[in-house]
Each structure stands twice: as C-alpha cells, then as structure tokens.
C-alpha positions as CSV (number, residue, x, y, z in Angstrom):
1,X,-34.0,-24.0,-3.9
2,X,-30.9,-24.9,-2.0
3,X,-28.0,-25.5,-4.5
4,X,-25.9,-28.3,-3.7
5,X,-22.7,-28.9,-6.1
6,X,-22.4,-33.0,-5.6
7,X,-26.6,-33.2,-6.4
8,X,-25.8,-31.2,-9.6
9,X,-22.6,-33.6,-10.6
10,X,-24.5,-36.4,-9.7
11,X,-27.8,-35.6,-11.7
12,X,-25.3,-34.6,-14.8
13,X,-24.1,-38.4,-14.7
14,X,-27.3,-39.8,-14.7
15,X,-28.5,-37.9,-17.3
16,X,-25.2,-39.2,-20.0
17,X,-25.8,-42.8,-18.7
18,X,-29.8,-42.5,-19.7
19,X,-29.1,-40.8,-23.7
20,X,-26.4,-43.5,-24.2
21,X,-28.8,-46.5,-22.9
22,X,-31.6,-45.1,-25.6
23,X,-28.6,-45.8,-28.4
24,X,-27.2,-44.1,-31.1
25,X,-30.5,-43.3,-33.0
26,X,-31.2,-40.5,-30.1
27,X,-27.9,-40.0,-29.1
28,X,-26.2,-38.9,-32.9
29,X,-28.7,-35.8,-33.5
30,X,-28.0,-34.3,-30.3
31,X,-24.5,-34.6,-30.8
32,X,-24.5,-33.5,-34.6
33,X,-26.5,-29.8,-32.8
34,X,-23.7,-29.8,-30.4
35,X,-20.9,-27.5,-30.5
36,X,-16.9,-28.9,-30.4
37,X,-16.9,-28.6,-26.8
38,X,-13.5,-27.2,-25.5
39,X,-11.0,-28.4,-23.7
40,X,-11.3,-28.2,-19.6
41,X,-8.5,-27.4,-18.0
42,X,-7.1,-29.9,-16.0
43,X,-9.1,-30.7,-12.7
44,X,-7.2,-31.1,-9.6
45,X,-8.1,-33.1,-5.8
46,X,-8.0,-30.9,-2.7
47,X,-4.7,-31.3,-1.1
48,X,-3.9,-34.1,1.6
49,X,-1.7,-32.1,4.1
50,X,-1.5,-35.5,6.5
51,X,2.2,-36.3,4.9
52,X,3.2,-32.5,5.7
53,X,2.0,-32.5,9.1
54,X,3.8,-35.8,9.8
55,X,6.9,-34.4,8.3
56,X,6.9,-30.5,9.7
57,X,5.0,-31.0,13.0
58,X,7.8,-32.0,15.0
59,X,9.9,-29.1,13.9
60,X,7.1,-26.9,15.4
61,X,7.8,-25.5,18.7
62,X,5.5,-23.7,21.2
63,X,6.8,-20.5,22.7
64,X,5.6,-18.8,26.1
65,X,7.4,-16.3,27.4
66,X,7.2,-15.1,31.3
67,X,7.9,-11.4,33.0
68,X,8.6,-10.6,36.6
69,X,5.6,-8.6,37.7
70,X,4.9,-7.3,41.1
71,X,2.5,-9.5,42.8
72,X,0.2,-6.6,43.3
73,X,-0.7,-6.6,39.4
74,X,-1.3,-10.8,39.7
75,X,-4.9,-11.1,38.6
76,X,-5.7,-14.9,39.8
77,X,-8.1,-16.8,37.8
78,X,-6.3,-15.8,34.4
79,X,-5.1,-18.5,32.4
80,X,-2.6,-17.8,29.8
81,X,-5.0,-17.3,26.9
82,X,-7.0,-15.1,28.4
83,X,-3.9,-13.0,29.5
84,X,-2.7,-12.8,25.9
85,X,-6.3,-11.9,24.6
86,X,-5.9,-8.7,26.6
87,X,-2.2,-8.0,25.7
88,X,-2.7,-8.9,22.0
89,X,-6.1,-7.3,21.6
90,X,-5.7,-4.0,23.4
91,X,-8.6,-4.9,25.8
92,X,-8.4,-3.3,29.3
93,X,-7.5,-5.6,32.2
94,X,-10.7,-5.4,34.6
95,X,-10.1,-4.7,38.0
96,X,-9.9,-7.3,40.5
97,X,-12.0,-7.3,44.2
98,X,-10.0,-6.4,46.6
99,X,-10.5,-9.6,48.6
100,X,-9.3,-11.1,45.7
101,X,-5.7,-9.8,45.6
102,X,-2.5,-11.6,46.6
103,X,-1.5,-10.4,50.2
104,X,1.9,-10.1,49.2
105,X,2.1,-6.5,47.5
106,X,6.4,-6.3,47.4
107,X,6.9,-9.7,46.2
108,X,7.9,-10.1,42.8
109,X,6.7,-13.4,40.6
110,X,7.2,-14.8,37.1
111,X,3.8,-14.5,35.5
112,X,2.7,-15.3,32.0
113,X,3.1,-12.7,29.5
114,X,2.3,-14.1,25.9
115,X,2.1,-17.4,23.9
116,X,3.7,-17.6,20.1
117,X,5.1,-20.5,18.2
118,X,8.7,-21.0,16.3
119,X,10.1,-23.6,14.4
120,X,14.2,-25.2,14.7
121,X,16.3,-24.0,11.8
122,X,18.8,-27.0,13.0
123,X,19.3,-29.8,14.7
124,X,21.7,-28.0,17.6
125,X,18.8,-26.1,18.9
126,X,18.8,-22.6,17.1
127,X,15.0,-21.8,16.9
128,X,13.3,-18.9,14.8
129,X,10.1,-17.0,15.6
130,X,8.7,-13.5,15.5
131,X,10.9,-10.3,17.7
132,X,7.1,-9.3,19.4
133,X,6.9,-13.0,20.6
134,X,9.9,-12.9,22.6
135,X,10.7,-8.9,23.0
136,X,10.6,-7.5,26.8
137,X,10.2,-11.1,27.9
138,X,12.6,-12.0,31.3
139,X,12.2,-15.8,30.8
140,X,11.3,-18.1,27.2
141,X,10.2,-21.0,27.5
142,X,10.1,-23.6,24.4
143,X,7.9,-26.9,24.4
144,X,8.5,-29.4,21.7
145,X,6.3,-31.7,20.6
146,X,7.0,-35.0,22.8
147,X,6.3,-32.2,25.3
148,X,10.2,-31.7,26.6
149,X,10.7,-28.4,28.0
150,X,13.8,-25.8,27.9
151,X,14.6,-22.7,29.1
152,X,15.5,-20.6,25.7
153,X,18.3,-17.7,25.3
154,X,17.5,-15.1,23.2
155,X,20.6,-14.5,20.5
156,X,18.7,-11.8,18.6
157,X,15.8,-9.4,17.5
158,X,14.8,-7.2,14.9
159,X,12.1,-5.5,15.3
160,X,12.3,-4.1,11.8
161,X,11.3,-7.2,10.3
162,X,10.3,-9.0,13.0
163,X,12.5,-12.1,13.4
164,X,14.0,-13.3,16.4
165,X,16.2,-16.1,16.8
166,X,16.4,-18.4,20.3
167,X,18.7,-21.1,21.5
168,X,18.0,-23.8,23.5
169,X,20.3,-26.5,24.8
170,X,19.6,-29.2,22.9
171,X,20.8,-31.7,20.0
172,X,19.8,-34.3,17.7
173,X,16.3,-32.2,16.7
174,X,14.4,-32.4,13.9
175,X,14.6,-29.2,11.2
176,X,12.8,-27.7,8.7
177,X,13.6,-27.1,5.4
178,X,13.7,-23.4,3.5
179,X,12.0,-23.5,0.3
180,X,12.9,-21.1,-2.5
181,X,10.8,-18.0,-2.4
182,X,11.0,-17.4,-5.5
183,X,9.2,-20.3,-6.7
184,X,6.2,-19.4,-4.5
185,X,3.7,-18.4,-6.5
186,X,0.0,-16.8,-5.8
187,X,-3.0,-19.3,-5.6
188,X,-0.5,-22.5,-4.3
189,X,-1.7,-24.1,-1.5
190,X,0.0,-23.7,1.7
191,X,0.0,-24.8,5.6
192,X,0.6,-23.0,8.6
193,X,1.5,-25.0,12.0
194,X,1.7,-22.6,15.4
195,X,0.1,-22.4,18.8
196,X,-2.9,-20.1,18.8
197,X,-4.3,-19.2,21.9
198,X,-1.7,-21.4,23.4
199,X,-4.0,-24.1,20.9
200,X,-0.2,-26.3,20.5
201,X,0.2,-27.8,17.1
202,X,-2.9,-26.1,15.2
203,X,-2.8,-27.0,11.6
204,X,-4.8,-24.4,9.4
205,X,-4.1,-24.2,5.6
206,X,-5.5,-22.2,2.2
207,X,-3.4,-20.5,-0.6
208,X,-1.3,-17.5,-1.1
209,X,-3.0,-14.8,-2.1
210,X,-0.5,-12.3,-3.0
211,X,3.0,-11.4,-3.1
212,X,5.3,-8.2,-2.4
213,X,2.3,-6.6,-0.5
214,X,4.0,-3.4,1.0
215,X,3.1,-3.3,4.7
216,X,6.8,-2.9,6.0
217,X,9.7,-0.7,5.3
218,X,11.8,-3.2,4.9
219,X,9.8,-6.5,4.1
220,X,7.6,-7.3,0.9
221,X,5.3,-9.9,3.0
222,X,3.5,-13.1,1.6
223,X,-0.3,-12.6,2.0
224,X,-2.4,-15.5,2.2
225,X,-5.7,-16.7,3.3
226,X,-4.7,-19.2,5.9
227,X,-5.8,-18.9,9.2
228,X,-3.6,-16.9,11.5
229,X,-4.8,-15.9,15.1
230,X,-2.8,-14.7,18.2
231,X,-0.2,-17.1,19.4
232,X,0.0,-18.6,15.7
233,X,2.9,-15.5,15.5
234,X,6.1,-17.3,14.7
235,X,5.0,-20.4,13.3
236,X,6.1,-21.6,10.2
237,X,4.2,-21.3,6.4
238,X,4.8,-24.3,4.6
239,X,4.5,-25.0,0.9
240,X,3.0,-28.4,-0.6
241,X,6.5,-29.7,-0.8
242,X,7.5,-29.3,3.3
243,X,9.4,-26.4,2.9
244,X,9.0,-23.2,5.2
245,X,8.5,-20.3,3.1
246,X,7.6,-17.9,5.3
247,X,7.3,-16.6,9.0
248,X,3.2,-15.7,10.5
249,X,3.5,-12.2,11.4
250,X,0.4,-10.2,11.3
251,X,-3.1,-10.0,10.2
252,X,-5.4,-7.8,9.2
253,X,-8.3,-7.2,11.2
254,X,-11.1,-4.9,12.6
255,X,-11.9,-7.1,15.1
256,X,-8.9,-8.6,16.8
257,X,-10.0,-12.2,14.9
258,X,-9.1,-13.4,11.9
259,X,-10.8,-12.0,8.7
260,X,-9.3,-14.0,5.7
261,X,-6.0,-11.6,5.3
262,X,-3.1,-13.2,6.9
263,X,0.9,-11.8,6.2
264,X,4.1,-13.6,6.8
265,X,7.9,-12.8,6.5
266,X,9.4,-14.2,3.2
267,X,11.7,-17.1,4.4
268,X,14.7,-15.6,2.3
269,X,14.7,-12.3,4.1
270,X,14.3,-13.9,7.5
271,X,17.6,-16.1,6.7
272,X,19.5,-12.9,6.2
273,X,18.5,-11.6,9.2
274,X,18.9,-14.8,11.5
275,X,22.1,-15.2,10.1
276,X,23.5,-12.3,11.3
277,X,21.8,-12.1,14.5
278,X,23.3,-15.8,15.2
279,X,26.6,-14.6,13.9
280,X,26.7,-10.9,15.9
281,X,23.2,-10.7,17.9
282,X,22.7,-7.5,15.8
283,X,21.3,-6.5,12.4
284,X,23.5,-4.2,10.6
285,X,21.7,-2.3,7.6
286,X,22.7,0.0,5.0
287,X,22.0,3.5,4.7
288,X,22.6,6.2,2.0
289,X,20.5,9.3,3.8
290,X,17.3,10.3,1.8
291,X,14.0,11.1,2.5
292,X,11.9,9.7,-0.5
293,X,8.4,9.8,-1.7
294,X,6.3,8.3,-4.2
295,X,6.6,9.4,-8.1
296,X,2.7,9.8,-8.8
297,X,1.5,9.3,-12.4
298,X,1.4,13.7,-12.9
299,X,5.0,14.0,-11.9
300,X,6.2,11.2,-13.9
301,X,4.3,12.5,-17.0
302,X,5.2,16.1,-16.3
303,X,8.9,15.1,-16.1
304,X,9.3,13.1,-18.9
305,X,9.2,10.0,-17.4
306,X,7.1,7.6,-19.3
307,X,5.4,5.9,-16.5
308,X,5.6,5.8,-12.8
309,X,9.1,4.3,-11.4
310,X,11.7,5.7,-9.1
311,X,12.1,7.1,-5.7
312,X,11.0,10.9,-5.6
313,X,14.3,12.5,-3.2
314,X,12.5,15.2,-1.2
315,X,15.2,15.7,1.4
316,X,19.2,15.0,1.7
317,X,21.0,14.8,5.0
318,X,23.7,16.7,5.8
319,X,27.3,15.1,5.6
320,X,25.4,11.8,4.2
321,X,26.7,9.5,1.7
322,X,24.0,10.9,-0.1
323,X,25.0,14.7,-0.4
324,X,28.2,13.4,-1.1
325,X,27.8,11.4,-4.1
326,X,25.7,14.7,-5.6
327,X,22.0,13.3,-5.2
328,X,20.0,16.3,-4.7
329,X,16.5,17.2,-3.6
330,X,14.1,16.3,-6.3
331,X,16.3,13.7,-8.3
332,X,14.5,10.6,-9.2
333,X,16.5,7.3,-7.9
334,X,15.9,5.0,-11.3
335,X,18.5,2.3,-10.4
336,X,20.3,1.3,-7.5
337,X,23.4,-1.6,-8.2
338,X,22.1,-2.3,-11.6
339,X,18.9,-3.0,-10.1
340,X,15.4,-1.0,-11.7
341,X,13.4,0.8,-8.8
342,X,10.0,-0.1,-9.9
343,X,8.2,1.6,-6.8
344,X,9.0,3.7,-3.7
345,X,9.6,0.4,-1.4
346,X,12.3,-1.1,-3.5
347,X,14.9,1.6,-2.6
348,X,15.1,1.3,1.5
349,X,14.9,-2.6,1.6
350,X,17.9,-2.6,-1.6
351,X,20.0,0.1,0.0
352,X,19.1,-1.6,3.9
353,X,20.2,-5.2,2.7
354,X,23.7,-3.7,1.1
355,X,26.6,-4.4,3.4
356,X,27.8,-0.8,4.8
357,X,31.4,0.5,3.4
358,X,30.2,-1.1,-0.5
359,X,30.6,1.3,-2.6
360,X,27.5,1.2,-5.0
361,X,26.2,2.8,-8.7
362,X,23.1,5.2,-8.7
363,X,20.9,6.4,-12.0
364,X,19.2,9.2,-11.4
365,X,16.6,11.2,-13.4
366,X,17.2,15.4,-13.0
367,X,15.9,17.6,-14.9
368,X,14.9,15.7,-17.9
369,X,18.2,13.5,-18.3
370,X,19.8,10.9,-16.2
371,X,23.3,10.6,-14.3
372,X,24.9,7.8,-13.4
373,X,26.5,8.4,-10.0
374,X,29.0,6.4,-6.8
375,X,27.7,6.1,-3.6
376,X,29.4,4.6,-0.5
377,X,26.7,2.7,1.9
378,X,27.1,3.8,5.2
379,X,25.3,2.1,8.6
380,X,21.8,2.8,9.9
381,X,21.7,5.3,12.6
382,X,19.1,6.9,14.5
383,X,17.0,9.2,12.7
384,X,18.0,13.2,13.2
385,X,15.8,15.7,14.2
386,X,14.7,18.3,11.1
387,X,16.4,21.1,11.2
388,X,13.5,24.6,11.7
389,X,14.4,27.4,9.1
390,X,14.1,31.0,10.0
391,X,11.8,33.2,7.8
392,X,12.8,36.4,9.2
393,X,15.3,37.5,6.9
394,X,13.2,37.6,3.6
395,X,13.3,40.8,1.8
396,X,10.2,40.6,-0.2
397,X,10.1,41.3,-4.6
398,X,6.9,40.0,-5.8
399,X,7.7,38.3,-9.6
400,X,5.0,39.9,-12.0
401,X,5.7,36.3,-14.2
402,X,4.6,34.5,-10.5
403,X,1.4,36.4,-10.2
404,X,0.3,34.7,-13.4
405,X,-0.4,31.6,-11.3
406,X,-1.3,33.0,-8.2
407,X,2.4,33.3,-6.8
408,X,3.9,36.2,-4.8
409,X,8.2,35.1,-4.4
410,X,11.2,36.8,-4.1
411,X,15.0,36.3,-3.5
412,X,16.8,34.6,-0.8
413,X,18.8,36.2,1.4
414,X,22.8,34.7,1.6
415,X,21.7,33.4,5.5
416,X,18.5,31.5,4.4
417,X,20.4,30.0,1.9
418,X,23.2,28.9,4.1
419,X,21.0,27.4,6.6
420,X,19.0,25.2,4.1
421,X,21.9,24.4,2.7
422,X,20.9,25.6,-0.9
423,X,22.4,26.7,-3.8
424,X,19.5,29.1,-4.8
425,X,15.8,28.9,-5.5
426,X,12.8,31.8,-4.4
427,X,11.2,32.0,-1.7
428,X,7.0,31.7,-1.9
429,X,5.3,35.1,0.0
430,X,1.9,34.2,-1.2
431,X,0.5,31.7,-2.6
432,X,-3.3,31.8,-3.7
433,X,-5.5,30.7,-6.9
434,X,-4.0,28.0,-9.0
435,X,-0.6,27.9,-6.8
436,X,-2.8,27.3,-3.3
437,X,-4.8,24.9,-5.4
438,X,-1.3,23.0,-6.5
439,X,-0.6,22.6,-2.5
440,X,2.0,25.9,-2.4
441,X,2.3,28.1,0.9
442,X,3.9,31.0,2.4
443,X,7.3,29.6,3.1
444,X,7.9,26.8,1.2
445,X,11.6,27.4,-1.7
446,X,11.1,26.9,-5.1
447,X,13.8,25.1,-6.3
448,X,12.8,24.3,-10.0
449,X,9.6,24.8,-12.4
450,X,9.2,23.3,-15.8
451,X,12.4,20.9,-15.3
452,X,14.5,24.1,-14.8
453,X,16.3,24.9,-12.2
454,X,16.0,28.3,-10.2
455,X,18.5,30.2,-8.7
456,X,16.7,33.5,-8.1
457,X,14.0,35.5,-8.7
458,X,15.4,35.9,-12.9
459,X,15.8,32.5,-13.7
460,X,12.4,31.7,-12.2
461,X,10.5,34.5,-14.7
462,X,12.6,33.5,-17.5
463,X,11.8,29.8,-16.6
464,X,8.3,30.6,-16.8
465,X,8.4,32.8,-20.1
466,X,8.9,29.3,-21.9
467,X,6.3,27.3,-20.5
468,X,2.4,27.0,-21.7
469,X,0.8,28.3,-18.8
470,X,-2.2,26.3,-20.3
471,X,-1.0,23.2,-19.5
472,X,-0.3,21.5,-15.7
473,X,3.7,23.3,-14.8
474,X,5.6,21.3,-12.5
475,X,7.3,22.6,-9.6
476,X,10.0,21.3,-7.1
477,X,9.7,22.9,-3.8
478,X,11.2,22.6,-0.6
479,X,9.0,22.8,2.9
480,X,11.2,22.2,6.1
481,X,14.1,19.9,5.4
482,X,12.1,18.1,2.6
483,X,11.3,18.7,-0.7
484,X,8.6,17.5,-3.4
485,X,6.7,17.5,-6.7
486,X,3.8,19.7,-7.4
487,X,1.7,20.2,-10.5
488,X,0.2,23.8,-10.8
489,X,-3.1,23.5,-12.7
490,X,-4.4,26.7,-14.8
491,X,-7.6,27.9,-13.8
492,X,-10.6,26.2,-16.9
C-alpha cells in the first residue's frame, strides 16, 4: 500500500471527531487506559522564501566572462551552456567537420568562456563572486536584473579561498546584507540565488547541513543541501532573515551534477579577503614556516596528551620565524594568540589571517611539558624546494638495545648533522620486525623515543633501558626535511 502522509493526518482527525460524537460514556475509558501523552515539540510551516527573493534578487548579478581565442578553435553551434558543460565538467570538446570551421584561421575573436553569478556588496558597484569564475578571463561581463549590462574590472583574486571581487561603473544599486556567521546554525533553512547553466535568477533552497567542514587550507566551508550546479558559483547563500552568509563554491559530486552536498565560503572570511583585495588588489597572509601533521589518538595517548588537539611539527624551515622562536621538529602547537588548536586546520587559517610583522604567543607540548614561546608572523612566500640529505657518510654501530625492536642505528657523522640542521639523533641502518611494522626505514633520524630526546647512539640505549618494551614506544623520527610520530608495537 502506497503511504501517503496527508491521508494518514486526515484519517487521524476523523477518527477524534467520531469518539467525541459517541460522548463521554465511550470516550472516558479510553482516556482513563491512556498514558499522559507528552509534550510535541513545537511544529513549524515550511518556509515562504517569496519576501527573500523579492528583497535579495535584485542584488543578484549574472557573470559571463569572454576570452580571445583563435578563430581556428571557434566550434559554431555552441551556446554558452554547453561551452561551460565541457569546461566545468572535464568533457572533451568533439571535433568539428571540416566544412564546418570558420575560414578565418589567424583571426582572433571574443568567445564565451564560462557563466557564474555574484552579488553587489554596495551601492557604487563593487561586486563579489568566486576567483574560478572570473580567473584567466580577458573580458567580464555583469547583467543585472532589469537586464542593464557592464563591462566589469577585476580589482582582485584569491584563489586560496576563492573570492574575487569586480567593479562595475555604476551607482545607486541595491546591496546585500552580511549576516553574522556565527549565528548560522546547522539544520536553518537557507536560499541560494545564481545563474546555473547561464539559468539567470535560479532560486533553490534547503538547510545547512554542517559547519567547519575541512575541504580547504584555509576556509572552514558551510555545507548545505541546497542545490548548487555550474554557473550557480558565486551566487549568494542567504539565511531566513536576507542576509548573505555565504559564497557557492563547490560541490561534491561523482557525476558532474548535483548530489545533495553543496559548500560555500563563510561570509566573514570572504569580507577579510574582499577587503583587502579592494584596498591593495592583493591578499597578504601570515606565515610562521612549519610543516604540520595531524596528532592521531596513539600519539596523543603515548605523549601524555589526554586527547587529540594540536598541530604535530614534522619539519622547520630554515631562517623561519619558526626556528627562530625555538619550535622544533616534533613539538606539538597547543595554542596560538591565546587561541586552543583543536585540530590540524586551525593552525594555517589562525597563523594565515594574522597580519605579518605581529608578534604572537605560542604553547607548545615537548617532551611531556609545555613552553610558552614569541613568534614574529612573517608573509606568505612561495613554497621551497626540500632539501635531499646525503647518506654516504654513515659509519655504521648497530645498538644491541635497538635490535630489541627490530632496529639496526648508529651515530651521525658531524656533516650529516650539519646538513639537516640537527643537533643529534641516530641514524636507522635497518629496520625490520616491530620497527618495519611501526613505519621505520633505512634512512630515516631518530630524534627522540619514549618522550626523550636522543643525541647519539648512548642516550638512545639508555632511553630505551627505561621503557616497557611491552607496551606501544613512541618515536620521533625525521625522513627528508620532515619529521613525525610513530608508535613501535611489540610483537603478541
């Protein structure tokens, strides 16, 4: 039988109307058997998103974007949205006839390259959308809706979180508002307003359906379920009260369409970043020159930790702000300004939204206590290639208190040290048994075991004299120019 929610309400009704027209006689004794019913909670309409639309849609732009392309490349017979179905969704352009191709192979023509949406953030024409709407793009073109046209100037991108911010010569236009991020909470209802496939003011709508999901380095994004499809990226994600919270970015997908998992840039972090590109063009970001890793649940038990929390330090950069303040390979970052560092993630987007030249506070966890150290914040570079190290200058000792768990190590010679950039720490010539097991290879510099720190071969078999070999050892080791955590496991 075919279930239908109203024909269930409906017979329910019918059914309390009939036992209260029979009278009390019938009516008391099944009320006496009944139990106290509780309390429903508090039963609420579906939303009515007519006002919104009324009030955000003309705030909503429509973005295409042109590139000068050789007229040899000019595919005629493609509309825009099919153009950016095969840009968007990696599908291979099919080859045209030849009769079909334009007869003028040197010419060079403005040709559609992509469709997006934006919304004005004020009324003198500054206009916010995503970087990949506009990146790479020779000409931008932003449609209102009463349909006026303008050529747009790009002021800024950041491709690191996505936001790019146009101008357009106009003034008197209508703005959104930005809502408070902070009061967005999961399960609220919320509206989304773009252009998909070049589709201009497309309302779709459903509920957030999480918060601080970790896609990006540098962005905590708002998931939701409303539907986001190409050429939606851009648009604006508006709460119940009209207020943009968020930027469409991305959406997960296996097959190009969308599938009910929809991300957007929190509002608050976009300002940041539209504010300085409006104010410089550029996005400055702060830098302290780490590698870091995730503290899994064996480290942080092994070390004393309590629970998982912190940024795991596997490698410090030369001549950084880092290695300056005295943050060392294998330290766990706990705080950073005052602030706790709950997972991995927290640390690059607190350290990339601190103003370079601010001179911050660290805690960090070594060695079973933590140390509260100064750091200066310098500005985000490009990356720097890893340095290679050079084996060929071990003098082998094999550690008889190593061989215990499957380790072969000796000393380090004065140049390996020196090129590593090490104080001490053994080098691993074998590693089998419990040690392979734990992730250990030929190679790779012990730095510490058991929360201890080595500086040769001694301190490493006095290290492990102490330690219940029946129990998981930890062991800080360095591979490359990185270092990180491993548990060595005794054979059961």
């Amino acid at each position: 039988m075919k279930k239908n929610k109203g024909a269930v309400w409906s017979v329910g009704r019918c059914a309390s109307t009939l036992a209260l027209a029979m009278g009390a006689v019938v009516a008391a004794p099944v009320l006496a058997q009944m139990p106290t019913p509780a309390v429903p909670a508090s039963v609420r309409g579906l939303p009515d998103f007519t006002d919104l639309v009324e009030q955000v849609g003309p705030s909503v732009v429509n973005i295409r974007t042109l590139e000068k392309v050789s007229s040899r490349g000019v595919m005629n017979g493609m509309d825009e949205e099919m153009l950016e179905f095969f840009k968007r969704f990696g599908v291979p352009i099919p080859n045209m006839p030849r009769q079909q191709r334009p007869q003028r192979p040197n010419q060079e023509d403005e040709q559609p390259r992509g469709v997006g949406s934006g919304f004005i953030v004020s009324s003198d024409g500054y206009v916010m959308t995503n970087a990949h709407v506009v990146d790479g793009a020779d000409e931008v073109i932003v449609t209102l809706t009463d349909k006026r046209e303008f050529k747009a100037r790009i002021v800024g991108t950041d491709k690191r979180t996505d936001v790019a911010v146009v101008k357009i010569d106009a003034t008197g236009l209508p703005s959104v508002r930005i809502g408070d991020i902070n009061r967005l909470r999961v399960g609220e209802w919320v509206m989304a307003i773009g252009s998909p496939f070049g589709l201009e003011n497309t309302v779709t709508a459903g509920i957030v359906s999480a918060k601080q999901r970790d896609t990006g380095d540098y962005l905590p994004f708002i998931q939701t379920d409303v539907a986001i499809n190409p050429g939606n990226s851009g648009g604006p994600l508006i709460n119940m009260r009209g207020e943009v919270v968020g930027i469409n970015s991305q959406i997960y997908s296996r097959s190009g369409g969308f599938m009910g998992i929809s991300f957007a840039i929190p509002i608050d972090e976009a300002m940041r970043v539209s504010e300085q590109l409006r104010a410089s063009g550029r996005v400055t970001r702060g830098r302290i020159g780490v590698q870091i890793g995730q503290v899994t649940r064996d480290v942080a038990e092994s070390l004393g930790l309590g629970k998982q929390q912190g940024a795991l330090v596997t490698g410090v950069e030369a001549g950084s702000p880092a290695e300056k303040a005295g943050i060392e390979a294998g330290d766990i970052i706990m705080r950073f300004d005052g602030k706790p560092i709950e997972k991995v993630a927290d640390l690059p987007r607190m350290v990339g939204s601190t103003k370079p030249g601010t001179k911050s506070a660290l805690t960090v966890f070594r060695r079973g206590t933590t140390r509260d150290l100064s750091i200066v914040v310098a500005e985000v570079e490009p990356d720097k290639a890893a340095l290679k190290t050079s084996d060929k200058e071990v003098r082998p000792k094999t550690s008889s208190a190593a061989q215990q768990l499957g380790l072969a190590v000796s000393e380090l010679t004065d140049a390996q040290k020196k090129e590593l950039k090490l104080r001490g720490g053994v080098r691993v010539d074998a590693a089998t048994e419990a040690a392979a097991r734990a992730g250990l290879r030929e190679g790779d510099v012990i730095m510490a075991i058991a929360n201890a720190e080595v500086a040769g071969v001694k301190d490493f078999e006095a290290a492990l004299a102490k330690v219940d070999k029946a129990k998981p050892i930890n062991v800080l080791f360095r591979r490359g120019e990185w270092a990180q955590y491993t548990l060595i496991r005794p054979a059961r």
